[in-house]
C-alpha positions as a printed Julia matrix, in Angstrom:
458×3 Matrix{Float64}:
  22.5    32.89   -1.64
  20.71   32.68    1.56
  22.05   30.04    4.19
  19.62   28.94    6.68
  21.08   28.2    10.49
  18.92   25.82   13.59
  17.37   28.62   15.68
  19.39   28.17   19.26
  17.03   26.19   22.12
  15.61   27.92   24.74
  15.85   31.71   22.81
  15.77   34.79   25.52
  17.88   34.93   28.23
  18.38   32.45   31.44
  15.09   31.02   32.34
  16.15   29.13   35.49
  13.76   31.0    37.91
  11.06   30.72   35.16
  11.65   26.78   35.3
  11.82   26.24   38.87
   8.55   28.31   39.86
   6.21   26.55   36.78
   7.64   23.48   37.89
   7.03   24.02   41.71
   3.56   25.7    40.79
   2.13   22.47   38.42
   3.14   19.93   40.41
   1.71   21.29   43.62
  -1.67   21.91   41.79
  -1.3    18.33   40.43
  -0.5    17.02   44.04
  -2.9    19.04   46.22
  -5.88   18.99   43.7
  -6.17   15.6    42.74
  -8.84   15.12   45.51
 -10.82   17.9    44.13
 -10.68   16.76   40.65
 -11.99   13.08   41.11
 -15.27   13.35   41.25
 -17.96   15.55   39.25
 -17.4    18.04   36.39
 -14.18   19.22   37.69
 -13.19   15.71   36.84
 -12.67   17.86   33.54
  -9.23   19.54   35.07
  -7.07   16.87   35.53
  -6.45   16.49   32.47
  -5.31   20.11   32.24
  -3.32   20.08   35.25
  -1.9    16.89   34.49
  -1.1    18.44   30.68
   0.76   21.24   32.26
   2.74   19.21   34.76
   4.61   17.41   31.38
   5.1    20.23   30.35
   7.66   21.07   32.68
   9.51   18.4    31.38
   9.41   19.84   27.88
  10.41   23.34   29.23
  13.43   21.4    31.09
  14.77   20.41   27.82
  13.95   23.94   25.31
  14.57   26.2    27.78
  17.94   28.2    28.27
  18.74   26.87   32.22
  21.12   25.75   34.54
  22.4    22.24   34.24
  21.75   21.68   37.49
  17.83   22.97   37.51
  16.82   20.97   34.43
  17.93   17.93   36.32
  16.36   18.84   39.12
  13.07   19.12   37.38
  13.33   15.42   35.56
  14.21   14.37   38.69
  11.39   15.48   40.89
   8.81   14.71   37.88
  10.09   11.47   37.05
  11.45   10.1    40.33
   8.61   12.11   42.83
   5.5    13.36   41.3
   4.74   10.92   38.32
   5.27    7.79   40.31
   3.09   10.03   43.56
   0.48   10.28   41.24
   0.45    6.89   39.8
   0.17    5.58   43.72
  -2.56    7.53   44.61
  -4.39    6.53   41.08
  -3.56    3.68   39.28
  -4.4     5.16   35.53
  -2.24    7.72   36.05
   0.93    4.82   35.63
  -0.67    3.09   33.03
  -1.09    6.41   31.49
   2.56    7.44   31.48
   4.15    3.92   30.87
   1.58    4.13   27.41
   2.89    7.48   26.63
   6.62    6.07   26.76
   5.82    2.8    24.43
   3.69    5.17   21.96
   6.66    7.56   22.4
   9.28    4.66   21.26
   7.3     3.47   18.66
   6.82    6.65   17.21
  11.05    7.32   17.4
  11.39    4.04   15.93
   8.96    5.33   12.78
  10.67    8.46   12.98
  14.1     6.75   11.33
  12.0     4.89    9.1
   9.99    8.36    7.56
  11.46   11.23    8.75
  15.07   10.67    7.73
  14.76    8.03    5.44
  11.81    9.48    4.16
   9.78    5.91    3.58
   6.4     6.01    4.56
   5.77    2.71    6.5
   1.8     2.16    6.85
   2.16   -1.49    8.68
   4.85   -0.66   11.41
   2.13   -2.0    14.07
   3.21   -5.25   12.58
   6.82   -5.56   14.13
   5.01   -4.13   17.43
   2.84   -7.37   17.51
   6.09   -9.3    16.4
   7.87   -8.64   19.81
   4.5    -8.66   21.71
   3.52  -12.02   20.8
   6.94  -13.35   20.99
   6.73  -12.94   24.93
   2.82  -13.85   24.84
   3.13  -16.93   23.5
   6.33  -17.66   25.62
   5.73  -16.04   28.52
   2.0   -17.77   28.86
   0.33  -20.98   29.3
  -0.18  -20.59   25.41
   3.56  -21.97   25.3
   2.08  -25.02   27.19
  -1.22  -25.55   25.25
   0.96  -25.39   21.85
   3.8   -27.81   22.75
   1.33  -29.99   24.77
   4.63  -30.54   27.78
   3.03  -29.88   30.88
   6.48  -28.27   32.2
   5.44  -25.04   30.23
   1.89  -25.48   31.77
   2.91  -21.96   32.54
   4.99  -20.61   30.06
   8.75  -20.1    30.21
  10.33  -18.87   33.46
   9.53  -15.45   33.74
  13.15  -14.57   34.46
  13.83  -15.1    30.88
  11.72  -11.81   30.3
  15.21  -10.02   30.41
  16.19  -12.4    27.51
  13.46  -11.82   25.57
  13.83   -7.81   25.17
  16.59   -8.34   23.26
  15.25  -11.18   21.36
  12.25   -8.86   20.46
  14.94   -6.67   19.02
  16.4    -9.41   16.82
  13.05  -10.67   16.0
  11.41   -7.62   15.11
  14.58   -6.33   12.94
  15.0    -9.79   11.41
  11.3    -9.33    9.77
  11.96   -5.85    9.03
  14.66   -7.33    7.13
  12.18   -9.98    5.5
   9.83   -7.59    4.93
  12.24   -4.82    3.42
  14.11   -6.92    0.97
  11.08   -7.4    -2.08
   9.36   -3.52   -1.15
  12.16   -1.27   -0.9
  13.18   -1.04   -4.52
   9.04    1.28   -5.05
   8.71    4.8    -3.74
   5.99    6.59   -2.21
   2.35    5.97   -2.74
   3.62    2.08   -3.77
   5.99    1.52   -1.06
   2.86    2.88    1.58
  -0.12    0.92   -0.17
   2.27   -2.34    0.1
   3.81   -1.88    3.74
   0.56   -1.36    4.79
  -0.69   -4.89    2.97
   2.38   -6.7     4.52
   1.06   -5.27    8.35
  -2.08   -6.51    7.6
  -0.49   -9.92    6.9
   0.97   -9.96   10.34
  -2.4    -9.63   11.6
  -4.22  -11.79    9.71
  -1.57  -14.6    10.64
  -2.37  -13.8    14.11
  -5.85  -13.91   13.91
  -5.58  -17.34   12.42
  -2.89  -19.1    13.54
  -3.36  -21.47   16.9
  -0.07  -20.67   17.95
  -1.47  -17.0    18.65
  -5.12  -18.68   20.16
  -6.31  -16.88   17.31
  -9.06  -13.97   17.97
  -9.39  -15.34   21.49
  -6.08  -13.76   22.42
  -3.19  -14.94   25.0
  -3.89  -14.38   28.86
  -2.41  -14.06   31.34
   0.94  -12.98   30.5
   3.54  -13.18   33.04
   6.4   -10.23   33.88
   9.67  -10.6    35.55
   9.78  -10.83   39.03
  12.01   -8.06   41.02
  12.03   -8.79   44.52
  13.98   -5.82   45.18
  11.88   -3.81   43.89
   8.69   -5.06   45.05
  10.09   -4.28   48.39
  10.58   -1.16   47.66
   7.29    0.1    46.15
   5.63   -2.0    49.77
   7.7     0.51   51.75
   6.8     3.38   49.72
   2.87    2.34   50.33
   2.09    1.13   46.58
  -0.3    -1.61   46.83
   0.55   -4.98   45.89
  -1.24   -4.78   42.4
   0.67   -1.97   41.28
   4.07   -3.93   42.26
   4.33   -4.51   38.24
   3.33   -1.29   36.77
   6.04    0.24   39.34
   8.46   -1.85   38.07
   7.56   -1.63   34.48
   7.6     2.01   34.52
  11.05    2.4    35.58
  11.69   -0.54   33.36
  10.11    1.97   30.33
  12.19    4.96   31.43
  15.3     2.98   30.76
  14.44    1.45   27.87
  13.08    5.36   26.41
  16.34    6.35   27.88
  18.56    4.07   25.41
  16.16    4.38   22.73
  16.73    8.61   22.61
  20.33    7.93   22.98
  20.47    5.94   19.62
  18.48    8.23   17.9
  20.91   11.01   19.08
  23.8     9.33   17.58
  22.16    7.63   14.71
  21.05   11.63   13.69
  24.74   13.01   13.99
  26.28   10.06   12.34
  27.17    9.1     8.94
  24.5     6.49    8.88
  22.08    9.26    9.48
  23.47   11.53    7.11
  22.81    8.73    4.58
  19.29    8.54    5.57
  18.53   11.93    4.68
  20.56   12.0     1.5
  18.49    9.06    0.5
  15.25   11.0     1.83
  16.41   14.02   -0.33
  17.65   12.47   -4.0
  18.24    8.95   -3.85
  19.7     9.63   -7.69
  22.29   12.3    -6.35
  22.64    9.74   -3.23
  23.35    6.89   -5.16
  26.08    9.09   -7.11
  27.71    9.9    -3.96
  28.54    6.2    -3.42
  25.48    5.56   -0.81
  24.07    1.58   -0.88
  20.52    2.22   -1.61
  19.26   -0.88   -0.42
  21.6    -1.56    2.18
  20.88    2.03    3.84
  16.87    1.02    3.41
  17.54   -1.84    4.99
  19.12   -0.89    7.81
  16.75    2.14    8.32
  13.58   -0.16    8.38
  15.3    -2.64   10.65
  16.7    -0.18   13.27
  13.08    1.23   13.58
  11.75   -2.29   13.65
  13.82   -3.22   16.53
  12.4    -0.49   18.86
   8.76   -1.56   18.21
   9.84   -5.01   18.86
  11.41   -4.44   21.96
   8.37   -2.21   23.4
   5.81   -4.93   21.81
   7.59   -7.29   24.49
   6.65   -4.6    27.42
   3.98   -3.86   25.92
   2.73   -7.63   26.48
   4.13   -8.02   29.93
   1.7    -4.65   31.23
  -1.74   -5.56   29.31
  -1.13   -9.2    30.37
  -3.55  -10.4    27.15
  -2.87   -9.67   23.87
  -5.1    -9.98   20.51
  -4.9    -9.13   17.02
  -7.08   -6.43   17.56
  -4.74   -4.48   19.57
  -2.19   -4.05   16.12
  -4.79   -3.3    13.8
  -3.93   -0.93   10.62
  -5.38    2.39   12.8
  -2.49    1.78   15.22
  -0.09    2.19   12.25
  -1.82    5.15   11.53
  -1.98    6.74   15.19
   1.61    6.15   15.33
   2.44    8.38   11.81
   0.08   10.87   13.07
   2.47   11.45   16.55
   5.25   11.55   14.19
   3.81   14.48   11.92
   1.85   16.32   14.77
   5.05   16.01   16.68
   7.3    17.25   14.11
   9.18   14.87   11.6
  12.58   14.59   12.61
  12.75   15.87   15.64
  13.37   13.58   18.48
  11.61   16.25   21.06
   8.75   16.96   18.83
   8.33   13.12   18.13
   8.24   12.57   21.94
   5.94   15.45   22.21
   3.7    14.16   19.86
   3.28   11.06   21.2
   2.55   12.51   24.77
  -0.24   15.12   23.24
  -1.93   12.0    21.33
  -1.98    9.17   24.4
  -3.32   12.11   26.25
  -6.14   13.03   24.14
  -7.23    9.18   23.46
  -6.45    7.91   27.14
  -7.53   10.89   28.96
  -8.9    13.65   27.73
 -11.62   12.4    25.91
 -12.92    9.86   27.85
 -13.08   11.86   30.72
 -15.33   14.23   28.46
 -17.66   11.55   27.73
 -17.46   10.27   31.17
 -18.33   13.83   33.03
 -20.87   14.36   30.06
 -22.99   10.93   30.83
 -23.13   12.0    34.38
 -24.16   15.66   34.35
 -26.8    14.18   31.73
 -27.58   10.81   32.03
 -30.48   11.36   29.25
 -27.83   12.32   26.76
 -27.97   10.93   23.34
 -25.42    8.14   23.23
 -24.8     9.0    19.56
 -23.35   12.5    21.47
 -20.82   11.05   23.3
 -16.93   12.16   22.46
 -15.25    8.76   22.67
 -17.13    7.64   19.43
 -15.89   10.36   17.73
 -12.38   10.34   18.76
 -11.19    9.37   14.86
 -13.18   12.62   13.65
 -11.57   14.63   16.22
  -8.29   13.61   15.8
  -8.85   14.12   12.11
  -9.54   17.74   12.32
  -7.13   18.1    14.08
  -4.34   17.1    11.81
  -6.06   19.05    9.23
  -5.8    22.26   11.15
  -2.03   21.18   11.55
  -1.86   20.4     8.09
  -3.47   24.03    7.11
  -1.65   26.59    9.78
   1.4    24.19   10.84
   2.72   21.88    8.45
   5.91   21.14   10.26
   4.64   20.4    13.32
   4.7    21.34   17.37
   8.09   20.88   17.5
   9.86   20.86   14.12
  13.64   20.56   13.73
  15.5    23.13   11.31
  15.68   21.01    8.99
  11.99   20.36    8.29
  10.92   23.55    8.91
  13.22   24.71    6.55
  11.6    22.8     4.14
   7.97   23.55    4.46
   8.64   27.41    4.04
  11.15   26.73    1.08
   8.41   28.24   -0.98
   8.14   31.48    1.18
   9.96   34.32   -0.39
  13.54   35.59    1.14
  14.2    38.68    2.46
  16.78   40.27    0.03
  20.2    40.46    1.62
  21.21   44.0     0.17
  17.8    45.76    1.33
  18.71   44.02    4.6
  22.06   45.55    4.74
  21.08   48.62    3.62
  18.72   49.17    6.24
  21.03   48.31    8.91
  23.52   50.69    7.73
  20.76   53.49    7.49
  20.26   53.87    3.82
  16.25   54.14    3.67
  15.99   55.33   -0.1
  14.17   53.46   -2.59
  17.1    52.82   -4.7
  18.13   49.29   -4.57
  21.85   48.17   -5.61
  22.06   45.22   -7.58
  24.49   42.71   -6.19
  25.69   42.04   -9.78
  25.35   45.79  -11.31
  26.11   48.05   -8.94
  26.01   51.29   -9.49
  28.24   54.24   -7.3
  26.79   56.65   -5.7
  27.29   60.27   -6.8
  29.85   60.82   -4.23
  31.54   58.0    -3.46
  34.9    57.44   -4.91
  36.67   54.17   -6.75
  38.63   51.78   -5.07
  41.89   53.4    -6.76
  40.74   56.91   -5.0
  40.39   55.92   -1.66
């Protein structure tokens, strides 16, 4: 019987030099090379310099190093370079502060299918929950619903901090809803009619005057942080990047609590629960686990992270419409999950990070340097049309050559090789104590060797 063990992080020796000099070496490129890759075809490395930055932060958390450099390194990316970046160009903030919704979103599916092993096709759906919940409250929408001219302008935006939570409660409370008369099919079922309750959601908002309907809700208001405004004016941010500034450190906090409770919710019973349920729900339900309880609570703990984002999410577009939760954002965030690697809180995040940065950066700054260099180009050639049919062969190639993902956890990868064949334990031995022959020893039949003696002999 072979027993399979979680390979160690960070395998090798002590890569704190290692750390510190890519670290050092990516973000000075990114700093002192942003000037030379604004303009022209060379407009076609920032992405790549920008790519290898993050992954410093990835290296911070695999790699075998000091306590003290990892820190270091999150806190020169997060607190120096990313927020440098995002002062000097504006996209690069809204860039990062996507990455960490898509990355929550995609954590908060991650409970849902990869260790309670229910494929949700319409999580978008508690996403718009939470964002219209602020939209409509945190607008004149509020005003043009009720017809009271004291919400002419929505709700006091200092009730924003209120309303985070209440996106959690919201969002959970449907998952709830929704959960109750689907969670009793499996598989192909429980997909096809998650992904017609999503649509619901959207077709409610597309309709209903409460949401303005197609026309969307503008402009959406955000707290107000003196304090902090202050700061980013003495750090030279501009005064229209006073809210992304605050909403990104608002996102790193919220990321922050939101990795924490998958941590524990992975080591804990409830998680171990999950999986059994993911494994055998038969053998599950024999071990005295609540089926539909541990459902329940699965799709409502992942619903309350898209509803707490969806309220963020509102607050940084400032206008929201049903377009913007459509079925191919329930798709996009399954696909970070699986190209990530299922189960895996790193490999989630990562997955998340590699897909924002392909659909927010990389391509369009193909198509953009493209349409330049040839402005007589076909428009039929241009990349951001085909992003769908990119991003399609690419999960197929990750389908074909790896199944488990960028960054799978033991677990999984376990799983998708179960099929592979074993090395035999007794050849294995045998080699390591020098026996080369051909003759094999059965574990259950063996046979002595011509001069060995019995155990009564020795």
């Amino acid at each position: 019987m072979t027993s399979l063990s979680a390979s160690p992080r960070g395998l090798g020796g002590d890569r704190t030099l290692a750390l510190l000099a890519y670290t050092a070496v990516t973000a000075l490129l990114l700093i002192f090379m942003r000037g030379f890759v604004a303009d022209g075809p060379a407009r076609l490395l920032a992405p790549v310099l920008f790519g290898a930055f993050l992954l410093s932060l990835l290296f911070a958390y695999q790699w075998r190093a000091a306590g003290w450099a990892k820190t270091l390194v999150f806190a020169v990316g997060i607190g120096f370079v990313l927020p440098f970046m995002g002062r000097d160009n504006t996209s690069y903030f809204d860039l990062v502060i996507q990455m960490l919704i898509f990355a929550a979103l995609a954590l908060g599916l991650n409970i849902v299918v990869g260790l309670a092993g229910l494929l949700d096709l319409g999580y978008i759906a508690f996403f718009a929950v939470g964002a219209y919940l602020w939209g409509v409250f945190g607008s004149p929408q509020l005003g043009a619903v009720t017809g009271n001219p004291v919400f002419a302008n929505g709700v006091n935006p200092n009730l924003f901090w209120l309303f985070i939570p209440l996106g959690v409660l919201a969002a959970a409370l449907v998952g709830v809803l929704i959960g109750l008369p689907v969670l009793k099919l499996k598989g192909d079922y429980l997909a096809i009619v998650t992904l017609g309750l999503g649509e619901v959601v959207r077709i409610f908002a597309n309709n209903l005057d409460v949401t303005n309907g197609p026309q969307g809700i503008t402009p959406i208001e955000s707290a107000p942080v003196p304090w902090l405004n202050t700061l980013a004016q003495n750090l030279g941010f501009s005064e229209d990047q006073y809210r992304l500034f605050f909403l990104y450190f608002l996102v790193l906090v919220v990321i922050a609590v939101v990795i924490l409770v998958n941590y524990r919710l992975d080591r804990s019973k409830i998680g171990r629960a999950w999986v059994a349920i993911r494994e055998d729900e038969i053998a599950a339900q024999a071990m005295g686990v609540p089926l539909l309880r541990t459902k329940l609570l699965a799709f409502a703990t992942g619903a309350s992270f898209a509803g707490a984002m969806g309220v963020i999410f509102a607050a940084k577009q400032n206008f929201i419409d049903p377009k913007s939760f459509d079925y191919f954002q329930s798709i996009g965030v399954l696909s970070m999950v699986i190209l990530g690697g299922m189960g895996n809180i790193a490999g989630v995040f990562l997955g998340a990070v590699v897909v924002t940065l392909l659909n927010l950066m990389v391509l369009p700054t193909l198509s953009e340097v493209l349409q330049q260099s040839f402005p007589n180009l076909n428009q039929n050639l241009d990349p951001s049309k085909y992003q769908r049919l990119i991003f399609g062969l690419v999960l197929v190639l990750m389908m074909l050559y790896r199944p488990e993902g960028l960054l799978p956890s033991a677990r999984r990868k376990a799983e998708m090789h179960a099929d592979e064949p074993a090395p035999d334990s007794l050849v294995t031995q045998n080699q390591l104590e020098g026996d080369t022959g051909s003759e094999v020893f059965s574990p259950g039949l063996s046979t002595m060797k011509e001069n060995d003696r019995t155990g009564s002999e020795r």
